[in-house]
C-alpha positions as CSV (number, residue, x, y, z in Angstrom):
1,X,0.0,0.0,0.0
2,X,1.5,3.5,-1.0
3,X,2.2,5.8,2.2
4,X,0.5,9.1,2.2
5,X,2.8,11.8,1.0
6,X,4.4,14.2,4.1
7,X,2.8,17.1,5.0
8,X,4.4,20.5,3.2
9,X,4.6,23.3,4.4
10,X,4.8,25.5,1.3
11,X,6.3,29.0,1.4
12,X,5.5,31.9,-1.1
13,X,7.7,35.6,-0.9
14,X,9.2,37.3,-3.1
15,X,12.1,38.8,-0.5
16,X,14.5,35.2,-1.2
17,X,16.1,35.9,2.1
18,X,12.5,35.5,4.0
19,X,12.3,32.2,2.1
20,X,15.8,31.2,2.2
21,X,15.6,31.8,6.4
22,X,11.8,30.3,6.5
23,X,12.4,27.3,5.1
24,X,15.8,27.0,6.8
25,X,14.2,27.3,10.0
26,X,11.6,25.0,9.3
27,X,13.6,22.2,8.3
28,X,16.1,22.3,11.1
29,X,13.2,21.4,13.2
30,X,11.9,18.6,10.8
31,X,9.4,20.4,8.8
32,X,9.5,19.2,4.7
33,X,9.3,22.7,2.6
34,X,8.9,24.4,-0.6
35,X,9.5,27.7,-1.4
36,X,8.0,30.0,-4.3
37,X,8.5,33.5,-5.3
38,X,5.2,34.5,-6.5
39,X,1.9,33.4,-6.1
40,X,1.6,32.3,-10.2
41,X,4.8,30.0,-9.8
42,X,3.4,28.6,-6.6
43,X,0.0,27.9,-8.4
44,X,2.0,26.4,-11.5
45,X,3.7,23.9,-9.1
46,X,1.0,23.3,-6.3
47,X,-0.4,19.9,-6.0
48,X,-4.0,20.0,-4.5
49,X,-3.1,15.9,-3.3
50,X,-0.2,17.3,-1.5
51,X,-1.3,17.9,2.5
52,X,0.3,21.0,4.2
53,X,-0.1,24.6,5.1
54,X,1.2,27.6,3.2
55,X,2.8,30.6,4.4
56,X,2.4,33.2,2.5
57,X,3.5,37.0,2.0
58,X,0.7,39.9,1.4
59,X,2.2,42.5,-0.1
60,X,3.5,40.7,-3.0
61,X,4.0,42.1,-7.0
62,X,1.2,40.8,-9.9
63,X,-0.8,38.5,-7.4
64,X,-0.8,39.6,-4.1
65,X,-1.5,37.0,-1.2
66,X,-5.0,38.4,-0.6
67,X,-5.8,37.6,-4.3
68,X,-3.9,33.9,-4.6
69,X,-5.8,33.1,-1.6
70,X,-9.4,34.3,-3.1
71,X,-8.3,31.9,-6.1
72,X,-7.7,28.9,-4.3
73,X,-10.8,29.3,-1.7
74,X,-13.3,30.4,-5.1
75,X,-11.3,26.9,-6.6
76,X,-12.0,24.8,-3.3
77,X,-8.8,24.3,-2.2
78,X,-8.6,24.2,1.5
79,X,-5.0,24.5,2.1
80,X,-4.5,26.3,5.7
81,X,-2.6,29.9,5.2
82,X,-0.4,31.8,7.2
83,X,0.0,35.3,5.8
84,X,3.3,37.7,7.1
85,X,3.5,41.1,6.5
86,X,5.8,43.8,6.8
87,X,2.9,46.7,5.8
88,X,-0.1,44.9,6.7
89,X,-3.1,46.8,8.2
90,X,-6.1,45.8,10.5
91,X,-8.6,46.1,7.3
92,X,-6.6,43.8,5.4
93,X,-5.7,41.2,8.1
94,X,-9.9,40.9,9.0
95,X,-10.5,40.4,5.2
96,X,-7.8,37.5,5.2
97,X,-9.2,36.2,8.3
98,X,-12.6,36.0,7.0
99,X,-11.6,34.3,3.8
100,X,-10.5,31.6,6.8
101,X,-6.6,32.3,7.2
102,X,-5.0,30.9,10.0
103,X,-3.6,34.1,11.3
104,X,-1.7,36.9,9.7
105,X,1.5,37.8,11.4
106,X,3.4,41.0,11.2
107,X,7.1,41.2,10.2
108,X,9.7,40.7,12.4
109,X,7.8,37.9,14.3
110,X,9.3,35.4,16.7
111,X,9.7,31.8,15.3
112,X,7.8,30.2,17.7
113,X,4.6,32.6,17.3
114,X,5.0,31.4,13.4
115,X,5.6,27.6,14.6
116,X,2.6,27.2,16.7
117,X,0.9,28.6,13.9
118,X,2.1,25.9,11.4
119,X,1.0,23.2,13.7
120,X,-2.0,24.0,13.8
121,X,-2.5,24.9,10.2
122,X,-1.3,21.0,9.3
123,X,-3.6,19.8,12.0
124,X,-6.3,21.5,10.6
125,X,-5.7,20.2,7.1
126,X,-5.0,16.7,8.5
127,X,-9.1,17.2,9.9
128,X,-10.2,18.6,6.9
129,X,-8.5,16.4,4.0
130,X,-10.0,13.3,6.8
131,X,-13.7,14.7,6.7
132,X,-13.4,14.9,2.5
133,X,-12.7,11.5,2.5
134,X,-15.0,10.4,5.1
135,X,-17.1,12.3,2.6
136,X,-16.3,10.6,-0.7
137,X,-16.2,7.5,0.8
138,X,-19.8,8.2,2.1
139,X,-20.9,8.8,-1.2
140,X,-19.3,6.0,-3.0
141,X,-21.5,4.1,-0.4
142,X,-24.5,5.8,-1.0
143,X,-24.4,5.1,-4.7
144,X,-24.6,1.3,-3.9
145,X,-28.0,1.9,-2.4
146,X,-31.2,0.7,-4.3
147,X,-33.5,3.5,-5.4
148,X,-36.1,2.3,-2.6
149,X,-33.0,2.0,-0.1
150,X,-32.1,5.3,-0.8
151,X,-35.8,6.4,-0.8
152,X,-36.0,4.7,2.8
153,X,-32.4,6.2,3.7
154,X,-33.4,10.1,3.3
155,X,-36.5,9.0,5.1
156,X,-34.6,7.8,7.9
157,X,-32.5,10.8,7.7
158,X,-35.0,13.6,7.5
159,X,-37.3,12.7,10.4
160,X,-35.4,10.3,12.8
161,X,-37.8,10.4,15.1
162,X,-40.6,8.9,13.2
163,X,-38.2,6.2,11.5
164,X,-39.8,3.5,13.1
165,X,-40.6,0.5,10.5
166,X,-44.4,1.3,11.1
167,X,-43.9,4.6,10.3
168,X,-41.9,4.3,7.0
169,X,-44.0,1.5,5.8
170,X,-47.3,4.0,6.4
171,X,-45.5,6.4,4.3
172,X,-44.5,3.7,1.5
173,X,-47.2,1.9,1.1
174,X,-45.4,-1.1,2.1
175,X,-45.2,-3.6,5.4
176,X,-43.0,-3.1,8.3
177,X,-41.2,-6.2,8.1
178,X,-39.9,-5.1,4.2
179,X,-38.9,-2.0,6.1
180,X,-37.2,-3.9,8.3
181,X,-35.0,-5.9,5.0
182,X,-34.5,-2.8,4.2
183,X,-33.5,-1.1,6.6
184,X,-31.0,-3.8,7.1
185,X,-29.5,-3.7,3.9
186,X,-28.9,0.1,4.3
187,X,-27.0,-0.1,7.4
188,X,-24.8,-2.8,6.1
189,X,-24.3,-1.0,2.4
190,X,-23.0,2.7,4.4
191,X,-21.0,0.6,7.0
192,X,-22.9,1.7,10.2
193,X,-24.6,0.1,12.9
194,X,-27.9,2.1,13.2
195,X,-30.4,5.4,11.8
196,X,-28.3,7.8,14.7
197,X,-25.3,6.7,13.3
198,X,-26.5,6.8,9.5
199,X,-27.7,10.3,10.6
200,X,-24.5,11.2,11.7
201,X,-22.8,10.7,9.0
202,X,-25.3,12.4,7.1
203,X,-25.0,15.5,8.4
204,X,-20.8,15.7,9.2
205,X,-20.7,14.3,5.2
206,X,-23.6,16.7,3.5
207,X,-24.5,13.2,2.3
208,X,-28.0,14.5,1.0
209,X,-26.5,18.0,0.0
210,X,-26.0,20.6,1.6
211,X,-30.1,21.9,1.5
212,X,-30.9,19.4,4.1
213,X,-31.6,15.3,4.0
214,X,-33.9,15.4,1.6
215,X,-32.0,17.7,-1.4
216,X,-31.1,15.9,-4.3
């Protein structure tokens, strides 16, 4: 079985001795790195597959950080940033925030301010890369349901607490002990044990969409 890649944390500045003493200081204490000196030549060599954080200078020429991190949020990319400044200002740091940076750290700042930072930027793209694939994996699932399973499923799903067999069958047209077949086929097809936990999973997965249980 291939090992999952190490996580990166990728560094974009166009001042080479901020990413020439970034990187070296990252690496001395075991962190993998890769450095970039705009924002197009990190987007040219970026690998969505590749888990890490970025670092990643505001006030840069062409594409400034702000706008390479609109890009990759409006392309869906949820790789945790860091921004440092040397000119940075309160309106600009609460726009980055909002866009969901990490935190946005003024130049000179200590190393270790920066290093908590980068731990918990990789932590949080360890939990979010772990929830898309809990995701994917919950729709690959879903897809082996039949079209009454499925029908039964968002039932289940929608109004858990009138997913009793009666209940569904009155709504179906059908008895409570085919409920109960399939009922059991669902729980076995998404891999959990009962309706809370199919709920669940619903919900932390957007299994249904995002409108609710019962979107398409």
């Amino acid at each position: 079985m291939k090992s999952a890649p190490e996580p990166c944390v990728f560094i974009v500045d166009d001042d080479e001795d901020i990413r020439t003493s970034l990187s070296r200081a990252l690496r001395t204490r075991g962190y993998t790195t890769e450095v970039f000196a705009s924002a197009q030549a990190f987007l040219e060599g970026y690998n969505p597959d590749q888990p890490g954080c970025l670092i990643l200078d505001y006030g840069m020429p062409e594409m400034s950080g702000l706008q390479l991190q609109e890009l990759l949020v409006t392309q869906g990319y949820g790789l945790p940033i860091i921004f440092v400044t040397g000119h940075g200002g309160v309106p600009e740091s609460v726009q980055a925030m909002k866009r969901g940076a990490i935190d946005f750290l003024e130049k000179p700042f200590r190393q270790d301010a920066l290093l908590t930072q980068v731990d918990a930027a990789l932590e949080l793209d360890t939990q979010r890369r772990a929830g898309r694939d809990r995701a994917r994996n919950a729709r690959v699932r879903l897809g082996k349901l039949t079209e009454r399973e499925r029908e039964i499923a968002q039932i289940f799903v929608s109004n858990p607490s009138s997913a009793s067999s009666k209940d569904v069958a009155r709504q179906l047209d059908i008895s409570p002990r085919t409920v109960d077949h399939h009922r059991a086929r669902i729980l076995e097809k998404m891999c959990v044990t009962s309706v809370a936990e199919l709920v669940d999973l619903s919900i932390t997965t957007q299994l249904f969409g995002k409108d609710g249980p019962g979107a398409a």
